[in-house]
PABA-584460 format. One record per atom (N, C-alpha, C): x, y, z. Coordinates in steps of 0.1 Angstrom, whole numbers, plus 5000, padded with zeros to 4 digits. Each point is the difference from the previous one (the first is absolute). Layout:
BEGIN
XYZ...
! end
This chain:
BEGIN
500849885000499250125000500950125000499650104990500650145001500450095018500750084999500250055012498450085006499550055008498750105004500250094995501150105000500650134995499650004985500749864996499550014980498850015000499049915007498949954996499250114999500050095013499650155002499950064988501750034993500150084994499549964981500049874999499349954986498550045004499350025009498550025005500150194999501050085001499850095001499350095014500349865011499350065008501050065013499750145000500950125006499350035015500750095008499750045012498250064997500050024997498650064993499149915001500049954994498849875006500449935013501349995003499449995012499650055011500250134996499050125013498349974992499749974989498849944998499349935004500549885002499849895007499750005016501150105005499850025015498450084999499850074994499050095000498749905003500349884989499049915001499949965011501149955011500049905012498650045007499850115006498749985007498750014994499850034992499149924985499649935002500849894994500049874996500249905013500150035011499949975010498749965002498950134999498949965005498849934990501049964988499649834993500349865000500950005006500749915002499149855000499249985014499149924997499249974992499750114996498949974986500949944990500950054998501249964988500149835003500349985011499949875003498949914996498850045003498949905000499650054987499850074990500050044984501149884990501150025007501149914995499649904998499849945012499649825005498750014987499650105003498549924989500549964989501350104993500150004988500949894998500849965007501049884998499349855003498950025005499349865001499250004988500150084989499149964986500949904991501150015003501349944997499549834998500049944992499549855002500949915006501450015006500649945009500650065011499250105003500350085015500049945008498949874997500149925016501149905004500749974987501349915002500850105006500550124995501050075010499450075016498850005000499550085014499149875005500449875004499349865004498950035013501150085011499149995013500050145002498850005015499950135004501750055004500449925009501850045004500750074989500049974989500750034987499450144995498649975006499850164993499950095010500249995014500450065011501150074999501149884995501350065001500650084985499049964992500250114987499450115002498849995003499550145007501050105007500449985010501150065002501450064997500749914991500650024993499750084985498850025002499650124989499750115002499750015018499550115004501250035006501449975002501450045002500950064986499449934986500350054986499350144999499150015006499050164995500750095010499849995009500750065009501450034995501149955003501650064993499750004986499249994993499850094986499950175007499550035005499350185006501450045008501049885002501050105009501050054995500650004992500550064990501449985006500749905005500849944999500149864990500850034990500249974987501849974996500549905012501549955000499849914997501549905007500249824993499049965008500150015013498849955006498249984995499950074994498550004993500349894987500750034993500149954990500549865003501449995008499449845004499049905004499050085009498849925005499350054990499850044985499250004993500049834991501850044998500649854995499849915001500249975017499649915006498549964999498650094996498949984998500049934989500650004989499949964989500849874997501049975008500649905002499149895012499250045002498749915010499049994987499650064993499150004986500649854993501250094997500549874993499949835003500350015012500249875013498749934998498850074999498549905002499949994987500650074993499850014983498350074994500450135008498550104997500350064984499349994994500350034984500050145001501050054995500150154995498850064994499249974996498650044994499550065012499749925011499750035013500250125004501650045004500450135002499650094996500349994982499850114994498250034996499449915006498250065001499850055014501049935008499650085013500650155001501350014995500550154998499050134994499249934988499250074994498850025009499449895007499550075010500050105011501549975006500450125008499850154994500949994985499750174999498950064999498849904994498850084997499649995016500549925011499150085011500850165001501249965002500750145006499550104990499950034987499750104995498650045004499049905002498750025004500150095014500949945007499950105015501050065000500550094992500550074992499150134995499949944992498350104991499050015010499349945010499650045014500450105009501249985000500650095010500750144996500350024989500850104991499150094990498949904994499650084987500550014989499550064988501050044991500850105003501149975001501250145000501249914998500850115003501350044994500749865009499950005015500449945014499749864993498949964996499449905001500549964987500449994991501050004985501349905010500550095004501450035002499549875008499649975014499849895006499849884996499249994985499749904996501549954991500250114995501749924993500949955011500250065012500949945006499849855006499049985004499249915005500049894989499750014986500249944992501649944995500550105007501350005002500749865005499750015010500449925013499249874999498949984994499449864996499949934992501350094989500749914992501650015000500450005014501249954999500149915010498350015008499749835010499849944992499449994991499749904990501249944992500650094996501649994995500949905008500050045010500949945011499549835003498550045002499349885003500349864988499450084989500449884989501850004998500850075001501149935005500449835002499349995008500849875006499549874990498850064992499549904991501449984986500150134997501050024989501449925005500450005010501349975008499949854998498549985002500149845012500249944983499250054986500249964986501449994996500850115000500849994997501349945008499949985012501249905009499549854995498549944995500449874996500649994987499850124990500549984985501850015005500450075008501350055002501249875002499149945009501049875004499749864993499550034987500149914990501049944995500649904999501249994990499550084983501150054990499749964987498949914994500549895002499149874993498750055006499950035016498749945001498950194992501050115001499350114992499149934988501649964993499449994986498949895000499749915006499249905007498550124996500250015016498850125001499550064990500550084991499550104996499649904980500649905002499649894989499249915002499050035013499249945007498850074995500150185004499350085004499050044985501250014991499949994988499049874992500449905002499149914997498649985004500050035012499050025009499250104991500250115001499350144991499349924988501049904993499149994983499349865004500249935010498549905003499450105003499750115009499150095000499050024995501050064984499450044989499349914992500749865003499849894987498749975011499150005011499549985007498750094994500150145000499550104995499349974989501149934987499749974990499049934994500449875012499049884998498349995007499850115008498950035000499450144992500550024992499250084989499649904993500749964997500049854989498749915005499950015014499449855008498650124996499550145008498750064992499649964989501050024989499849984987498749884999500849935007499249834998498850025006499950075018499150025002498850014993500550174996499250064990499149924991500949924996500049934986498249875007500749955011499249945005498850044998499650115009499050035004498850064986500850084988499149994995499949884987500549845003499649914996498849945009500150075014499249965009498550064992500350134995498950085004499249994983501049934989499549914991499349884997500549955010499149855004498750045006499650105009499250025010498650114985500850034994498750074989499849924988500749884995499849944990499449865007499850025013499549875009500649834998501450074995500949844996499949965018499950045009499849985012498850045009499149895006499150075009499950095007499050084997500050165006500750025013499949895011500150075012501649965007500449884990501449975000500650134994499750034983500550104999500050075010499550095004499850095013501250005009499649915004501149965010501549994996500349904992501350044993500550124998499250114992500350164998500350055016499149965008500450105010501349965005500249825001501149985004501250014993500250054989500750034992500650175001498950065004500350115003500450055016499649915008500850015011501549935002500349934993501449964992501050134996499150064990500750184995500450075010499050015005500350105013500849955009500049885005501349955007501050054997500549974984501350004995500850134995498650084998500150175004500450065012499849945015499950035009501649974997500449855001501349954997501450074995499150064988500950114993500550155008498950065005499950075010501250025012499849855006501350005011501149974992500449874990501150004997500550174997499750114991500550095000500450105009499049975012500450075017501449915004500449914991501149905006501450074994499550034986501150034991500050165006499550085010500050125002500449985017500849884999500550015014499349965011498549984996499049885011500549925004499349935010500449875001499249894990500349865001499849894994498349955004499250044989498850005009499349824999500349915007499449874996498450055002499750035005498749985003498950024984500750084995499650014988499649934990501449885001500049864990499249935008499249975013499449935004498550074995499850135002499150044995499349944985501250004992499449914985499949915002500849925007499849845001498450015006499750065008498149995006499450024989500250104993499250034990499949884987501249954996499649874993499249905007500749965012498749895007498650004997499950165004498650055004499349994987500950014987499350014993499249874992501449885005499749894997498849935009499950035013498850005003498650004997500250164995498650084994499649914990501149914989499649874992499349895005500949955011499849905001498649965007499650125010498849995004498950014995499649964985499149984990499949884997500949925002500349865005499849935007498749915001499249935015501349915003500449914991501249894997501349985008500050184998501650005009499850075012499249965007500150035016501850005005500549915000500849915007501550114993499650034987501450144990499550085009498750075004499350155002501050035019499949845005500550005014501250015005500749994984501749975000500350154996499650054990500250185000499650125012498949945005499350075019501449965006500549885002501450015005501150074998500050004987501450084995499650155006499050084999499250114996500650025018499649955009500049975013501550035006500649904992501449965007500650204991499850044989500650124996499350095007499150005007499550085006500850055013500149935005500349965016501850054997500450004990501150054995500350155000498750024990500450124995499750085015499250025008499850025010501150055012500449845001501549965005501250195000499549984985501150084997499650155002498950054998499250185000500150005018500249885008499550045011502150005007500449964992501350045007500650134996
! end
């Protein structure tokens, strides 16, 4: 990590803001709690807030620990000492493995509160300008500092690579990228068919080469197949944009072909015994996909 001095001075941030900031301390003092319990709301919309905040203890003691971060933000001591226990916050981030996304939506939340009680407290003017730059100031070089230890913790495992295992890596990384694509590929391709399907479906069902209500059924199930594989397309691209790997998705199609084989089969007095063996599959992917939205 850069020295505090640097970090200051790439931020631009001068004695000036920090007589700003002090201006804020008894302000923003008498938000404090609200800032707290506003926060909590906003970080529990988060879909795995409950993996990192498990018990009441945990959010007892983060509570606190946030309401010691607001606090020495207003005191306008701004040495190694701040900046190490900022590091050190982000090097605890790192440790439970809280995704950087996290931070950086909870950051965005902070400033729109402070500017809010800000704009409350000041009005439009000149004072109230000037406070909001500095303040803006200062909560992007926590944020700076914070994601730090993410960049660090990245780059110390690339660093003690051998050679081989670089070139390894990055001919890994590479390959990886064009399954990606070749992944990408093969479901435009797989629509196509869809496509192709559905209005063979929807030709059988008006030239009545198929009984009305089978046709029916087939179309719909045919087109809840589309939309799976739409859906499918959807995340793989959130994947190639740095998402994560969404299985739940390919289980999604997989239901949707069942289902659809289903919607056939049960026009079929005959095959009870096929209709009970797809309710199973249908069952067992359920209990799956489930499995998985609920972790």
């Amino acid at each position: 990590m850069e020295s505090f001095e640097q970090i200051k001075r790439d931020f631009e941030f001068r004695d000036e803001d920090v007589r700003n900031i002090l201006k804020l301390k008894t302000v923003m003092e008498r938000y404090k709690e609200e800032f707290i319990e506003r926060f909590y709301k906003f970080i529990f919309r988060f879909p795995e807030a409950g993996k990192y905040l498990k018990n009441d203890e945990i959010v007892k003691r983060h509570q606190e620990k946030l309401r010691e971060w607001y606090s020495n933000l207003f005191l306008g001591n701004y040495d190694y000492a701040y900046f190490h226990k900022l590091y050190r916050i982000g090097e605890k981030h790192v440790e439970i493995g809280l995704p950087t996304h996290y931070v950086n939506a909870s950051f965005n939340f902070i400033r729109r509160f402070f500017i809010e009680k800000i704009n409350q407290e000041f009005g439009l003017s000149e004072e109230r300008n000037a406070l909001v730059v500095s303040i803006g100031k200062l909560l992007d070089i926590n944020l700076d500092v914070l994601t730090a230890a993410y960049r660090e913790e990245e780059l110390s495992r690339y660093q003690v690579m051998t050679k081989f295992e670089k070139t390894l890596f990055v001919t890994a990384k590479r390959f990886s990228d064009m399954l990606d694509f070749t992944l990408v590929g093969a479901l435009i391709l797989v629509s196509f068919f869809v496509l192709g399907l559905f209005v063979y479906d929807i030709y059988q069902l008006v030239f009545g080469i198929v009984p009305f209500d089978k046709g029916i059924l087939m179309t719909l199930g045919t087109l809840l197949v589309l939309w799976a594989v739409s859906e499918l397309m959807q995340e793989e691209i959130k994947h190639l944009k740095g998402g994560g790997f969404a299985i739940g998705a390919f289980i999604g199609v997989a239901l949707a072909a069942i289902i659809r084989k289903i919607l056939i089969v049960s026009l079929s007095a005959e095959k009870s015994i096929e209709l009970l063996s797809y309710g199973a599959i249908v069952l067992s992917l359920g209990i799956v996909y489930w499995l998985l939205k609920k972790k």
